[in-house]
SENU-420871 format. One record per residue (C-alpha): x, y, z. Coordinates in steps of 0.2 Angstrom, whole numbers, plus 5000, padded with zeros to 4 digits. Layout:
BEGIN
XYZ...
This chain:
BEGIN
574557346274572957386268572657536257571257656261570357736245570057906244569358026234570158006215570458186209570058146191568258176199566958326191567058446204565158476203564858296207565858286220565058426229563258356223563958176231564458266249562658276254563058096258564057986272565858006268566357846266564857836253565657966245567257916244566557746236565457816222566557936217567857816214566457716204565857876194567557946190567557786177566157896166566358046155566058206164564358236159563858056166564758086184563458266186562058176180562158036193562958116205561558266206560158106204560858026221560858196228559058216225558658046233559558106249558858316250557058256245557358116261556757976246556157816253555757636246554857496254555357566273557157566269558257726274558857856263560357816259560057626257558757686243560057806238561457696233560257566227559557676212561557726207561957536210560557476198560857616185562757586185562357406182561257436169562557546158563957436162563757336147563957516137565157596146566557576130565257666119564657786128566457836133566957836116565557936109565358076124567558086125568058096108566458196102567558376096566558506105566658556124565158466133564758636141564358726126563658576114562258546131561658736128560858806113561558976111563358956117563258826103562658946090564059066097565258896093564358886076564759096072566859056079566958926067566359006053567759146056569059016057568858916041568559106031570259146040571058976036570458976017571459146014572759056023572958896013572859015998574059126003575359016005574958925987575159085977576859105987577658945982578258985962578758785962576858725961575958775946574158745945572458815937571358915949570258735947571658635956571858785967570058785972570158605974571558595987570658725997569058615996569958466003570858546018569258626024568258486020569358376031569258526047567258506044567358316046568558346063567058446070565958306067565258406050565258336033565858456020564558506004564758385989565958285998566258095995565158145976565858115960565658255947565158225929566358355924567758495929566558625927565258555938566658505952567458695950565558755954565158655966566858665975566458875976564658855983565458705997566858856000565558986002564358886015565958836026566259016031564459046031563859046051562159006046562758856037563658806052562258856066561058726054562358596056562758626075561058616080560558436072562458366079561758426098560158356096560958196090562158186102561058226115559758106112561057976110561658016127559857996133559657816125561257746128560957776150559257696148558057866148557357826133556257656138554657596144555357566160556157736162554357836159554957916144554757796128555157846111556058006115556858056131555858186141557258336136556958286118554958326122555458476133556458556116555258496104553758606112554858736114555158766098553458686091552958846102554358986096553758936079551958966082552359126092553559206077552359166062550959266071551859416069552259366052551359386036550959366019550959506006550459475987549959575972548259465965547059465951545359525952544459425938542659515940543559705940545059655928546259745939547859705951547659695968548659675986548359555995548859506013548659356022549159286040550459176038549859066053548359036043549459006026550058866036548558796042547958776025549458686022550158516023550958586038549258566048549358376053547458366050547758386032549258306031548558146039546758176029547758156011548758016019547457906023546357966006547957945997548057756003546057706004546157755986547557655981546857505989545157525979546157545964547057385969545357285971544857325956546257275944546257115956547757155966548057085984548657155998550057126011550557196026552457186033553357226048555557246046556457246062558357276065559457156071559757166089561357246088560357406084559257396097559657516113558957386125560057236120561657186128562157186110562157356107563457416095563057586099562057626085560757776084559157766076559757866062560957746059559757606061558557686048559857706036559957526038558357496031558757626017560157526012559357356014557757436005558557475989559457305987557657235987556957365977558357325965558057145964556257175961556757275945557857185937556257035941555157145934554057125952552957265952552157335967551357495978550857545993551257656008552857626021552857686040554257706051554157716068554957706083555257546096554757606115556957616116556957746099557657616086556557646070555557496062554757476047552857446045552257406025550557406015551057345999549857305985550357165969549657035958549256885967550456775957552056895964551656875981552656735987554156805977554156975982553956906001555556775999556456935992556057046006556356896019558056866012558557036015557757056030558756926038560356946032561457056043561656926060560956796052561756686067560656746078559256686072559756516071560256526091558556596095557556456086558456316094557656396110556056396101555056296114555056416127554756566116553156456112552756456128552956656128551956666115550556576123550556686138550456836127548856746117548256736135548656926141547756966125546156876127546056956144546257136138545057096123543857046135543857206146543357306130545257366125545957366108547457286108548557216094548357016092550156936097551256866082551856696081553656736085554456586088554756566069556556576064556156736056554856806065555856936075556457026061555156976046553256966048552156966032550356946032549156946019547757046021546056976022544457086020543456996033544557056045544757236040545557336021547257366021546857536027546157496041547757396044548957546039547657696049548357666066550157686063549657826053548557926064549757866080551457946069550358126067549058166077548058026087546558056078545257916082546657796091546457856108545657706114546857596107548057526117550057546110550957376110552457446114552157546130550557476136549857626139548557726128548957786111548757966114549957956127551357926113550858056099552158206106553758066110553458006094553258186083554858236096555858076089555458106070555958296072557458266082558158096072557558186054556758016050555558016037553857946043552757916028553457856011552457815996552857665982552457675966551357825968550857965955551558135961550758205974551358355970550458345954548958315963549258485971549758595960548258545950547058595965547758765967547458805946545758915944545858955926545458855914546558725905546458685887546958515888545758355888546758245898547658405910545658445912545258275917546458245928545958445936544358385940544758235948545958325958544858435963543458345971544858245980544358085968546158005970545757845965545257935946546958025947548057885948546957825932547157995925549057985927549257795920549057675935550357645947552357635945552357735929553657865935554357975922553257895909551557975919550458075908550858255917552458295929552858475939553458605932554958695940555758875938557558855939558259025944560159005943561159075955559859125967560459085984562059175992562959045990562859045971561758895970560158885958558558905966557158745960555358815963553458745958552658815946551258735940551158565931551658515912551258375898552358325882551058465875550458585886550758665904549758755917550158875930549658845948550858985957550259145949550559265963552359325969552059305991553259416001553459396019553559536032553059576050551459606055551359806053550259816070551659726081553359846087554459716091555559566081555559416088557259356094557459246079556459226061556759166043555959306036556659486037557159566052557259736044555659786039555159916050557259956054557460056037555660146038556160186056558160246056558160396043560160366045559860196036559160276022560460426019561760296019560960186007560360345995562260395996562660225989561460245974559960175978558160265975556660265985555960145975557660015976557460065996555860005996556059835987557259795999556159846016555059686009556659596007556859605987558459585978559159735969560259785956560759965954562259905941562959785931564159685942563159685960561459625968560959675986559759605997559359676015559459506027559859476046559859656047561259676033561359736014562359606010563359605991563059445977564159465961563459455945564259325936
């Protein structure tokens, strides 16, 4: 007798009602298909094949629901291979899929949490004090309390502070140990963390169904990536126009202190903040690097690193890997060849790009500058380790290396075509090599363009487009202006790094040195000064030595270590200006605080600055209270503009998220 299916009761009750716009036996058929997916799949798909059937969604004169079930078919298909990851990611992942998908009941999350592990550390501490058969120094004490939470952190999907590091000594491990303790019952810390875990796992989601592809309309980053990132590319520019800068300056002429208040949307804009000026030094950064190369007699080379396919979203090998992970890969597999390089004593410089493929996984694109006798064994080096992991498949694809000529011919032939219609398009590699998909070098030739010209379009196509809008991206086909927002939404939401510099002087040297107005009474600080100041880079890195001189460079920042700054007890690093084995200068003379615009009434709903600038002036109860705890008019008024305080010998308060909160003096 034959069994007749029905409708499995494992099913998301949300799916099943989006699938009932449907036939029933239809139904009954795909939600015994989509009860095999995580929750959050079965909604998705469910609502998607919904859409087809209440929008009437027709192909090619077929019906409804024939174009209905083919789109769930083909997409079913298609994250067949992937099934076991995704599964694995999206089940066992430690926070309820209804919270971690929405931004403020995950901050609500992030607040619980905080609460629990405070609760938990009296707890575990309680219970130590009350067993007389364990002696142990507060150290040991703090220690064990470390460990447990550090291991409830890492069941949330959270690494703890410090962990995994080995200390140089007790006293450092004791320290550090209090300031992990302190940020795991901190819900700030905790809101930080729980926002880059959702927009990991939610990105990964994205990839691992196939929404982040050429083929899907949405390369590089998914279009709920892009969404977000405007958003709050936009909440950010909305909050610092009611914020501002305030600073007590020096007036040389009168010889006499002054305020001073700037916007701070325009302190920004000034900044490397503004992508024209940070893609302005890039590329002057690099044109004068190369013309320092040319004339010590340096070469040039240009090299691409791709991962192995196992990385890549759009293989069937897919090992579930993110493009975090696949970026770390190159880390890893970049310091080996570093390493090796050094111990050769291989020297080299140049720029390093990462950027993503049209399905999100990161590759690497080079300008590296050396003498021409190091050339063939810095490139064997990099080979080597470029090919390393999955060597095996390599081998597999040349013996099929006939037909990827073939390919390649065709490409040569698609690219002649475009050329001819007056597009800019990138000339096809020779692929069929048996390294060629993971390892290209090419030496750069002047007649063909500088290495900068080679390294500008990457640039400008990883910040702002400048100047690459008629060129066409390899990747998606389609103009490169098209691809600046996915790809600023990947970097933002992956934390990758774009831009990296080898061998380099400091840049922030290079800075510092532009901001000093006073004069320095330093030959060589002067020098390098000048050279800074007309934007001369290429005099700067002669100033500072040359290339790859690291700590041995003739001037180095100078920091102001504050200790125990922060309220977790950690020191606080700022620039101050820059220093020589003989001399320093000052570049940050004047003490900025920030504050809301005096003009606007309200706060916005969130800010890093202080919330209660205008709540102390405004509610007189505030300031009874704080008067009745000691603090003058004057203390009251340091702490409006968000100042630290200290009315005693043992306490320091500061006003923050609407608090005066309490820091011990150690």
């Amino acid at each position: 007798m034959l069994k007749i299916k029905s409708v499995p009761k494992e099913i998301n009750a949300a799916a099943l009602a989006a699938l009932s716009v449907a036939d029933k036996d239809d139904v009954i058929h795909w939600a015994n298909k989509l009860v095999k997916l995580p929750e959050p799949l079965q909604v998705r798909f469910a609502k998607r094949f919904a859409w087809h059937h209440t929008n009437k969604i027709t192909r090619n004169g077929k019906s409804v629901s024939f174009t209905a079930n083919t789109y769930l078919r083909n997409h079913l298909a298609k994250i067949a291979p992937r099934i076991g990851h995704i599964n694995d990611k999206v089940r066992n992942q430690p926070h309820p899929w209804h919270i971690i998908t929405n931004v403020k009941r995950t901050e609500v999350r992030a607040t619980m949490l905080a609460l629990d592990m405070g609760k938990e550390i009296q707890e575990i501490a309680k219970d130590l004090l009350k067993d007389p058969s364990k002696e142990f120094t507060i150290d040991e004490g703090i220690a064990i309390i470390y460990q447990s939470i550090a291991k409830r952190c890492d069941e949330y999907g959270i690494t703890a502070p410090f962990y995994g590091v080995e200390f140089a000594s007790e006293e450092i491990q004791e320290k550090c140990h209090e300031i992990a303790l302190l940020k795991m019952q901190c819900d700030k810390w905790w809101k930080r963390k729980l926002k880059r875990y959702r927009l990991h796992i939610l990105e990964w989601l994205e990839i691992a169904v196939g929404d982040v592809s050429k083929a899907s309309g949405n390369p590089y980053a998914s279009k709920h990536c892009v969404t977000e990132y405007k958003a709050r590319q936009q909440s950010c520019a909305d909050w610092m126009q009611l914020m501002e800068l305030t600073g007590l300056c020096f007036n040389e002429e009168t010889n006499s202190f002054f305020e001073n208040t700037i916007k701070l949307e325009d302190a920004v804009k000034a900044g490397m903040a503004n992508p024209e000026n940070r893609r302005n030094e890039l590329m002057l950064r690099m044109r004068s690097m190369e013309e320092y190369a040319d004339e010590i007699g340096h070469i040039g080379v240009f090299y691409t690193l791709t991962a192995p396919s196992v990385y890549h979203a759009n293989s069937d090998q897919w090992n579930g890997s993110s493009p975090k992970d696949t970026n770390n890969y190159f880390t890893k597999m970049w310091s080996k060849v570093r390493a090796k390089l050094g111990r050769l004593n291989l020297e080299f410089y140049g720029i390093r790009v990462s950027e993503p493929h049209a399905d999100g996984t990161p590759h690497w694109h080079m300008a590296l500058f050396m003498k021409p006798e190091h050339q063939q064994a810095i490139t064997a080096i990099m080979r080597k380790h470029a090919i390393t992991e999955d060597v095996a498949e390599l081998h597999a694809r040349y013996e099929n290396r006939k037909d990827l000529f073939k390919t390649y011919k065709k490409a040569r032939q698609v690219w002649g075509l475009l050329k001819s219609q007056g597009k800019k398009v990138k000339e096809p590699q020779k692929f069929f090599r048996t390294f060629s998909p993971r390892f290209t070098a090419v030496k750069i030739d002047k007649a063909h363009g500088s290495a900068t010209s080679y390294i500008a379009k990457y640039i400008s196509k990883n910040i702002d487009g400048f100047k690459v809008g008629d060129h066409v991206d390899e990747e998606t086909g389609e103009p490169i202006s098209q691809s600046v927002n996915p790809v600023a939404a990947w970097a933002s939401n992956w934390n990758v790094r774009q831009f990296q510099f080898q061998g380099s002087p400091s840049v922030t040297v290079y800075r510092e040195l532009r901001k000093i107005n006073t004069p320095l009474h330093d030959k060589e600080m002067t020098e390098l000064r000048y050279a800074a100041d007309r934007g001369d880079f290429k005099s700067f890195i002669k100033a500072m030595g040359g290339m790859n001189k690291g700590k041995d460079a003739t001037l180095k920042t100078l920091y102001e270590v504050t200790p125990e700054a922060t309220e977790y007890g950690e020191a606080s690093r700022k620039v101050k200006g820059v220093t020589s084995a003989t001399v320093s200068g000052i570049s940050r003379t004047v003490q900025w605080g920030l504050s809301k615009v005096c003009s606007e009434a309200e706060n916005p709903s969130w800010t890093c600055g202080i919330n209660c600038t205008d709540g102390l002036s405004s509610h007189p109860p505030n300031i009874t209270k704080l008067r009745k705890l000691g603090f003058s008019l004057d203390a009251i008024a340091l702490l409006e503009k968000g100042c630290r305080v200290k009315i005693d010998d043992y306490f320091v308060y500061q006003v923050k998220d609407n608090q005066l909160r309490e820091y011990r003096v150690h």
